[in-house]
C-alpha positions, 0 to 999 in steps of 0.5 A, a space after each residue: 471538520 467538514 471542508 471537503 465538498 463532495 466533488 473534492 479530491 483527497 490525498 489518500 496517503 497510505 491507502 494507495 498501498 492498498 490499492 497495489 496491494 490488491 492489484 498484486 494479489 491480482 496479478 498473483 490470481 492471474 498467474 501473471 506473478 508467483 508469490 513464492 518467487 524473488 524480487 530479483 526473478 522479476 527485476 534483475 537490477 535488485 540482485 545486489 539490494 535487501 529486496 533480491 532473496 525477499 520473496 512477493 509475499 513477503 514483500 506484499 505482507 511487508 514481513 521483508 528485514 531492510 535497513 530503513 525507518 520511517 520515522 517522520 520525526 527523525 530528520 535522518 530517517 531514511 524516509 527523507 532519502 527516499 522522498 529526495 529521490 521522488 521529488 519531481 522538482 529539480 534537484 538542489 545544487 550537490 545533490 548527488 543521491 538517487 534521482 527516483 523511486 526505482 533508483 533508490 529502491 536498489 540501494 536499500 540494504 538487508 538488516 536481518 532475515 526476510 520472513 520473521 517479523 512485520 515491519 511497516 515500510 512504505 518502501 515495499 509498496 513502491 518496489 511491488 509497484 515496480 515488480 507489477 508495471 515490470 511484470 504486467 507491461 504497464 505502469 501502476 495508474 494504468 492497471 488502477 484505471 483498466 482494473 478497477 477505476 474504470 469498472 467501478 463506474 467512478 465519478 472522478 478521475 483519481 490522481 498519482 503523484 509522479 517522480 522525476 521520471 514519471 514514476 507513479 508513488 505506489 506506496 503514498 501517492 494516490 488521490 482521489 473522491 471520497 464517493 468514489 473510494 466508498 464505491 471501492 470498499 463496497 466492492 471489496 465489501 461484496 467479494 469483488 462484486 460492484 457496478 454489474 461485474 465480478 471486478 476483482 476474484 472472490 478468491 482474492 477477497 477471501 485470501 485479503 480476508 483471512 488475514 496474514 501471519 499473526 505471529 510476525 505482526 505480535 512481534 511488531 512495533 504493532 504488536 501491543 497496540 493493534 492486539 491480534 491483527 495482522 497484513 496481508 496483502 497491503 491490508 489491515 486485518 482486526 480479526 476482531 468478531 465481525 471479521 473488519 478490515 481496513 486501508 490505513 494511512 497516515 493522518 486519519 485516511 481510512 477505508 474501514 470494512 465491516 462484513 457482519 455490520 454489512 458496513 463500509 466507512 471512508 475517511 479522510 484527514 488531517 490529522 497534525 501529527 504522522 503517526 496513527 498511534 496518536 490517532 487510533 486510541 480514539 478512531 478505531 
């Protein structure tokens, strides 16, 4: 407890989701992306995989149907495929798989019909990663930086951790101060308000706020343990009575909202043990 000095920078696991999760609800405020149109409409080259029918808002609230686990303890997980294929550091002698993100997320593989059930895959994150660098002209730590990094007055640069190509891991990769995520919540907190400036439009915080679709996540992995949430744009929506949201990731990273408590509270962990069901009985 207590290790992280204040000038310290923290790997935010799967919080980064958030932060493209937003920037895509952005881009869809903007016009600049349509939630109702496919994968395949933007990048061409996944016709042929699971994400070519999946429309934006199915891949931006992860209700998409894809042949891939993300279980951590399962050695033959697809997850391990997809973080062979993003590791930065040369490939073993033989390896003859995908050699980074972009490469894998063509080969992903449809497993029932988009748009029913809610299905946490971190793959989702990284393909709308792609759909915004492709669709904006600029790669995921540039628009961090221009849209929100910068005008929120951080203290510290934040950091992505990158593939063999130089391809930002949108879905896990990003690092950053603890003071300075704070300073994030708090401007989601206030409607997208901080630092002097309407950084990110209330309209977005407002569609963030009222939650996704409660029927997809009941019929979850999630539906008994995270009673009446649901996602919406890479967001955790409680619905509980304060109305509290969250960015989520695994071993305990946490940015917590609470609008009625007028309250934002930032974590970072390392909890043993890759899944939030060990740790949510008693964190949240």
């Amino acid at each position: 407890f207590g290790e992280l000095k204040p000038d310290g920078v923290h790997a935010a696991m799967s919080v980064s989701k958030t932060f493209t999760g937003t920037l895509g609800a952005m881009l869809i405020e903007e016009g600049i992306l349509n939630e109702t149109n496919t994968g395949a409409d933007y990048i061409p080259e996944l016709k042929n995989s699971a994400f070519g029918d999946a429309t934006i808002r199915q891949i931006l609230d992860m209700t998409t149907s894809l042949k891939y686990s993300e279980d951590y303890s399962d050695p033959n997980a697809e997850i391990w495929k997809f973080s062979a294929a993003g590791n930065p550091f040369p490939k073993p002698p033989g390896y003859n798989g995908p050699t980074n993100y972009y490469n894998y997320l063509v080969t992903v593989e449809k497993e029932g019909e988009h748009g029913e059930v809610f299905a946490y895959k971190t793959i989702n994150t990284d393909l709308m990663g792609w759909i915004i660098s492709r669709a904006a002209g600029k790669s995921i730590p540039e628009l961090l930086s221009e849209k929100i990094w910068k005008p929120l007055g951080t203290h510290f640069d934040g950091y992505f951790q990158v593939d063999g190509a130089g391809i930002a891991f949108a879905g896990g990769g990003f690092s950053a101060n603890m003071r300075d995520m704070a300073m994030f919540g708090e401007m989601i907190r206030n409607k997208g308000y901080f630092n002097n400036a309407q950084i990110i439009p209330e309209e977005v915080i407002n569609d963030i706020v009222e939650g996704g679709d409660k029927e997809s996540f009941k019929q979850s992995v999630y539906g008994e343990s995270l009673k009446n949430w649901s996602y919406r744009n890479m967001w955790w929506i409680t619905h509980n009575d304060h109305g509290a949201f969250a960015a989520r990731g695994v071993h305990g990273q946490t940015i917590y909202i609470d609008p009625t408590a007028e309250m934002v509270i930032v974590r970072f962990a390392s909890h043993p043990e890759a899944k939030n069901s060990k740790i949510d009985p008693t964190s949240l």
